[in-house]
C-alpha positions in Angstrom: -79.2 -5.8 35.7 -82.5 -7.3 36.9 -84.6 -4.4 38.4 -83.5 -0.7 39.3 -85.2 1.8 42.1 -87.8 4.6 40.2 -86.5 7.8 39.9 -89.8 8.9 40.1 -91.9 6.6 42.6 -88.7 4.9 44.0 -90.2 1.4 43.4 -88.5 -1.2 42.1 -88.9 -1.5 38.7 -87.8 -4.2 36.5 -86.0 -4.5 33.8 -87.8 -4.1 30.4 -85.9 -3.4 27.3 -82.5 -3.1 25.8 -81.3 -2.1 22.4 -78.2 0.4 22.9 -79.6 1.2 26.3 -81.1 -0.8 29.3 -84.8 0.3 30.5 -86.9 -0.3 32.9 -90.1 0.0 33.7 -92.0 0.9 36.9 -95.1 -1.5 37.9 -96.2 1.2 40.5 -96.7 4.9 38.6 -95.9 2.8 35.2 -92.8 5.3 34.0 -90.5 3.7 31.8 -86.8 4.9 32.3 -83.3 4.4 31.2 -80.7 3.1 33.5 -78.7 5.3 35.6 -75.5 4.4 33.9 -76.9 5.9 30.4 -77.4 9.1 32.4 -75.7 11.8 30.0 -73.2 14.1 31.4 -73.4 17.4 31.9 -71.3 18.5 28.7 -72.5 15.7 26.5 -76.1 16.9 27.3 -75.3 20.6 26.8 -73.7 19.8 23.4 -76.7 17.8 22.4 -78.9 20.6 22.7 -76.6 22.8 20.9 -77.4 20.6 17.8 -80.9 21.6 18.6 -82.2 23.9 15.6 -85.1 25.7 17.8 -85.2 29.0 15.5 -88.1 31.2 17.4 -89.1 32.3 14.2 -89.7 28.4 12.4 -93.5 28.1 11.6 -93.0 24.5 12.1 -91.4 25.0 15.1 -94.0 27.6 16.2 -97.1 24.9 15.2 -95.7 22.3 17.0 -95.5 24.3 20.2 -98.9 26.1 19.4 -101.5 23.6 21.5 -99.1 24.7 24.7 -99.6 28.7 23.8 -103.1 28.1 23.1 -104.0 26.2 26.4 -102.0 28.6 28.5 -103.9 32.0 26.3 -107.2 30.4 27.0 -106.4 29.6 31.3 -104.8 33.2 32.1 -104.4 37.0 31.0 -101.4 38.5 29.6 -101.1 40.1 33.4 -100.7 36.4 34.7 -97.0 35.7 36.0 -95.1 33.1 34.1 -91.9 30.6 34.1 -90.7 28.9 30.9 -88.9 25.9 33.1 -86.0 24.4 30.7 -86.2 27.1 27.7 -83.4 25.8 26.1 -81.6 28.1 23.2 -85.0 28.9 21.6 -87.4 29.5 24.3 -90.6 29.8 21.1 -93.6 29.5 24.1 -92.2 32.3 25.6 -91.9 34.0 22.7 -95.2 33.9 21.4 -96.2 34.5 24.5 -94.4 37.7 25.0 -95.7 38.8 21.4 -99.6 38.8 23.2 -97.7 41.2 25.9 -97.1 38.3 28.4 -94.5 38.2 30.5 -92.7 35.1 30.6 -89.3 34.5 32.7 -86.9 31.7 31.3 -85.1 29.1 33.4 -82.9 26.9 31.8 -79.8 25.3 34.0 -77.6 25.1 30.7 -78.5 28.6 28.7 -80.5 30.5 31.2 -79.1 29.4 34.3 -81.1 32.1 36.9 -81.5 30.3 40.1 -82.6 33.2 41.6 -86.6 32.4 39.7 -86.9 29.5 41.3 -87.3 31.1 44.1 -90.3 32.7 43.6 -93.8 31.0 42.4 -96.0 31.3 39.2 -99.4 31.3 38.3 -98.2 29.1 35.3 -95.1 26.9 34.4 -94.1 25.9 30.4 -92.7 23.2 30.5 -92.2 21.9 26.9 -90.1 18.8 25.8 -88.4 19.2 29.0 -89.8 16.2 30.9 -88.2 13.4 29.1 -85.0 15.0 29.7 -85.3 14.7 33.6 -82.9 12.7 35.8 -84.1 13.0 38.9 -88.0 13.8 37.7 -89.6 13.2 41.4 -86.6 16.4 42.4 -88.0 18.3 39.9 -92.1 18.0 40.1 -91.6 19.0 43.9 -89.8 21.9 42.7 -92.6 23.1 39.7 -95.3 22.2 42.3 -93.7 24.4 44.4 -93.3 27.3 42.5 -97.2 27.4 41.3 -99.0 29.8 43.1 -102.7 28.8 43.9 -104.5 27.4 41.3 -101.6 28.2 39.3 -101.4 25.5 36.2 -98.3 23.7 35.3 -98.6 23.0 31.4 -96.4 20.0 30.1 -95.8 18.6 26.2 -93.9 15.4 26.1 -94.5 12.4 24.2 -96.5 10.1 26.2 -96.4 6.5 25.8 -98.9 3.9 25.5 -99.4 0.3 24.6 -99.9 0.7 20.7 -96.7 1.7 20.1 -93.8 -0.5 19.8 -91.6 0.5 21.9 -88.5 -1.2 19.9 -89.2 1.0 17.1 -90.2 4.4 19.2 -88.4 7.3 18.0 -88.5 9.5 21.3 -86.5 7.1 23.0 -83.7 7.2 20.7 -82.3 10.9 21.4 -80.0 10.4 24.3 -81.0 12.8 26.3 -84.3 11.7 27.0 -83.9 9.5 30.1 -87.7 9.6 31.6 -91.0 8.6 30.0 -94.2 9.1 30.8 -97.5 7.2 30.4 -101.2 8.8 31.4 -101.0 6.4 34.8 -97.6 8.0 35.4 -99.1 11.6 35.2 -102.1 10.2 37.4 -99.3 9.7 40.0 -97.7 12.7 39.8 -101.2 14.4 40.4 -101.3 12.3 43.5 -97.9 12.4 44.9 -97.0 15.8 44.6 -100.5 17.4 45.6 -101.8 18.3 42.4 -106.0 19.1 42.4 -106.4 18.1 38.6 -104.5 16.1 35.6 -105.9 16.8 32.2 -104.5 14.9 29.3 -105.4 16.2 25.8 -102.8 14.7 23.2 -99.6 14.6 24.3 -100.4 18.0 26.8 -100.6 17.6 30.0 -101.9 20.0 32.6 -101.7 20.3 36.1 -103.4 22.1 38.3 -102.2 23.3 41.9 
């Protein structure tokens, strides 16, 4: 396969690498994504993150999420509404969130599956190593921009590629389930397409502001 339509942009973007999967790579918002055939199903996904040790209570876990708590402690009050968007089975933002008397609802289509929350809008969104995972990510930005209220903040953490890493030896790409990934100019887009105000990029945080 020499090219494949962005999930994202819906340019075409042509092919880039293949070890066990095919990528691609989009010139226009420069996302890099797998083919649609290595798509995982919906039980081979959901088993994957069963696998998943997220204990709530892991201080490693907990530091490796802390830059998202931080960020979102320092933007809003405990009395600012919040959505933890793709919780998984150990929702720790939330968590430590809801220890400083926040109140944080959980979405998650495979372990929290309230439809009913996406409904309503936010005046911040977590949405933590839940990017990458995306299918259909241009589906899924409409929806978070949606659901911020004004000058609500969406705050993302995924692993954001550059060019000084080699892709070929990159361990992000190698967990199946992460289909979609990012670079800064691909956030820059986002911003643009889906009516964002502001894109701040600190590490591998990304925040967006409605």
């Amino acid at each position: 396969m020499q090219s494949e339509d962005c999930r994202l942009c819906k340019s075409q973007a042509p092919f880039f690498n293949s070890e066990k999967r095919e990528y691609f790579l989009c010139p226009f918002c420069k996302a890099i994504f797998v083919g649609r055939q290595y798509l995982p199903n919906q039980t081979k996904e959901k088993e994957r993150y069963l696998e998943h040790n997220n204990n709530i209570s892991d201080s490693g876990y907990q530091n490796f999420v802390t830059p998202v708590v931080k960020a979102i402690s320092e933007c809003f009050s405990s009395s600012a509404s919040g959505l933890d968007y793709g919780a998984g089975t150990g929702p720790v933002v939330a968590k430590m969130l809801s220890d400083s008397n926040y109140k944080i609802e959980l979405f998650d289509p495979f372990f929290y599956n309230n439809p009913e929350l996406l409904e309503n809008t936010y005046d911040f969104i977590i949405c933590c190593e839940v990017a990458e995972h995306f299918h259909y990510p241009e589906k899924e930005f409409e929806l978070l921009r949606k659901m911020l209220n004004p000058n609500g903040k969406l705050f993302c953490q995924t692993s954001i590629f550059h060019e000084n890493i080699d892709f070929k030896k990159w361990y992000y790409k190698n967990d199946f389930t992460h289909v979609f990934f990012y670079q800064k100019e691909t956030f820059e887009f986002i911003k643009k397409r889906f009516g964002f105000t502001d894109c701040t990029i600190k590490g591998n945080l990304i925040v967006l502001l409605n």
